[in-house]
C-alpha positions in Angstrom: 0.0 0.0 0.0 1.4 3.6 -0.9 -0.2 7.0 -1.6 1.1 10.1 -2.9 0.8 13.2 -0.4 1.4 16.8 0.0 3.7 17.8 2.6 4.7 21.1 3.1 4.0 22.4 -0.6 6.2 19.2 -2.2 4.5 15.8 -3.0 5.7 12.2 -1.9 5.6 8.6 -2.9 5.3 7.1 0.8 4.2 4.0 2.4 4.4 2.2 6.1 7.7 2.4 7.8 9.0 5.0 5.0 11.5 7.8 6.2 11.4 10.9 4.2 13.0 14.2 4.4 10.2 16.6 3.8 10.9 20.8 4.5 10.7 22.3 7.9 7.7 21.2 10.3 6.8 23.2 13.1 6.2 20.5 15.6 8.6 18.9 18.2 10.3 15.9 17.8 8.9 13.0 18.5 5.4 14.2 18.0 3.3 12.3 15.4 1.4 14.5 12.8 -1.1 13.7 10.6 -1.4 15.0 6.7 -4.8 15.2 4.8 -3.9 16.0 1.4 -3.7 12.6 -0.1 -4.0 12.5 -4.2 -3.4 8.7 -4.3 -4.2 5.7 -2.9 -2.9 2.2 -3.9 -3.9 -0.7 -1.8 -3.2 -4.0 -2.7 -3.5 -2.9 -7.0 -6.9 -0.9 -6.2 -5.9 2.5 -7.3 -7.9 6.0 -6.2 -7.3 9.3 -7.1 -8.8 12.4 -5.7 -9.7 15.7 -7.3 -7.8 17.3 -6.0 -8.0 15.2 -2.7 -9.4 12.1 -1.3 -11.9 13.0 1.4 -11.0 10.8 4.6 -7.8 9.5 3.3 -5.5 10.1 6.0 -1.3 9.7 6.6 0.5 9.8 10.0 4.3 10.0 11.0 6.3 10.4 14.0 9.1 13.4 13.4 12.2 11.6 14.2 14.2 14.8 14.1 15.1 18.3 12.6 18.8 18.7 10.6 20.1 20.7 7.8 20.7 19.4 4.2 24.0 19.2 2.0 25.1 21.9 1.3 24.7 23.8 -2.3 26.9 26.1 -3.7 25.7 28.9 -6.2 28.5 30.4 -8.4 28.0 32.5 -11.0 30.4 34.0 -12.9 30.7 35.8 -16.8 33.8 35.6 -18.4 36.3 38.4 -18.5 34.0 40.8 -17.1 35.8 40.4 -13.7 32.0 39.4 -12.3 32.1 36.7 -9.7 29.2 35.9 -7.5 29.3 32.6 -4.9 26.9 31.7 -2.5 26.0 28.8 -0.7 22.7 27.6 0.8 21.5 24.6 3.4 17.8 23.5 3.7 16.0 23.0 7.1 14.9 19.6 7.1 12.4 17.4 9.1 13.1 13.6 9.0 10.0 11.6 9.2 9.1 8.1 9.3 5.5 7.0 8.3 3.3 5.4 10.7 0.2 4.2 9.1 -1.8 5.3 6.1 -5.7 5.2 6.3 -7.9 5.2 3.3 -11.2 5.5 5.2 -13.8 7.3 3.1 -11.6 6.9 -0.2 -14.4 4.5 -1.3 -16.9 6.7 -0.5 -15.8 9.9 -2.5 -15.2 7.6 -5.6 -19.0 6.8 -5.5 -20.0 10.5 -4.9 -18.2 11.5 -7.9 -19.8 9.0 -10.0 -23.2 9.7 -9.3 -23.7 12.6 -11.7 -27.2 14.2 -12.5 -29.3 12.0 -14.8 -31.8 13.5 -17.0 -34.0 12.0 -19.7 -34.6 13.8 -22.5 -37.7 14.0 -24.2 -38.6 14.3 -28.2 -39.7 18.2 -27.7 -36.2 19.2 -25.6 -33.8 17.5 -28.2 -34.0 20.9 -30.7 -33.5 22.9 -27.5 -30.1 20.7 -26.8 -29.4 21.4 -30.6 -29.4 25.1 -30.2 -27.5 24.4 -26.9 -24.4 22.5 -28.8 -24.2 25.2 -31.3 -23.0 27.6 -27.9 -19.8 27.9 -26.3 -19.1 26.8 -22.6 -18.8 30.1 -21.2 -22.2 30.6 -22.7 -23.6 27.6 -21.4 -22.1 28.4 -17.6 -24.0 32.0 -17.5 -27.3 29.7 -19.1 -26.7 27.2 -15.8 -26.2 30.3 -13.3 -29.3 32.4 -14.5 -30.9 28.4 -13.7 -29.5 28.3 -10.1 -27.7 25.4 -11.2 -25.1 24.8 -8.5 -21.4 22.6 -9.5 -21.8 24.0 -12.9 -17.9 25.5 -13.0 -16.1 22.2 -13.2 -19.0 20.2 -15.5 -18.0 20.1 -19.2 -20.0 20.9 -22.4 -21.9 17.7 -22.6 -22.7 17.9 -18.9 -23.6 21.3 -19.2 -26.3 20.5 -22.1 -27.7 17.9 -20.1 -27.8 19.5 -16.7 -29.9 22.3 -18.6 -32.5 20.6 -20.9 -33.5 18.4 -17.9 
């Protein structure tokens, strides 16, 4: 089992028992912290992704301790100019080692984006849905807004047609 997660701004590859070196936490060593931000879920070859997130999904560590990276070493320099510039930089670091991940509720936001609104269209609407494919998204959008429509910013052009002739 592994997922991907957001830590700090960066995303990791982790699973159980996993050390990682992740940017600066705030917390105390020792302390366990919990991240929510999970975008992928892999247990056992049953994949889930979230959009953006997956609602429950859940990763804790343990902070094992704070240190500084390698150091790096920025020169810059243009020939025969007689410009030189070096300077050097070391990143705060937190080491953590992953405790357990939880994928309760992943199941549960895959079936909630599935369900999408079904409507039947009848033999009068379908030259009302014609004049609707002949119009651009944007159009469509202000259509579903002046309908009190809600979601209608992330459907596409198809969904959009069908949310409005039902």
């Amino acid at each position: 089992m592994y997922a991907i997660v957001e830590i700090a701004g960066q995303q990791f590859k982790v699973a159980k028992d996993q050390k990682v070196y992740v940017h600066r936490l705030q917390e105390e060593e020792g302390t366990k912290v919990s991240f929510n931000k999970v975008l992928l879920l892999d247990s056992d070859g049953t994949v889930t992704v979230g959009a953006p997130a997956i609602e429950g999904a859940e990763v804790t560590a343990k902070i094992l301790g704070h240190l500084k990276g390698d150091k790096v070493i920025v020169f810059k320099k243009k020939r025969r100019k007689g410009y030189k510039k070096k300077n050097g930089h070391r990143q705060f670091l937190t080491e953590i080692q992953i405790e357990s991940i939880a994928a309760s509720g992943a199941k549960k936001k895959a079936a909630s984006k599935r369900v999408a609104p079904k409507v039947e269209v009848a033999a009068p609407k379908e030259s009302v849905s014609e004049d609707l494919s002949s119009k651009t998204v944007a159009e469509l959008k202000a259509l579903a807004k002046e309908k009190g429509i809600t979601g209608y910013t992330s459907l596409k052009k198809a969904e959009l047609i069908e949310a409005l002739t039902k």
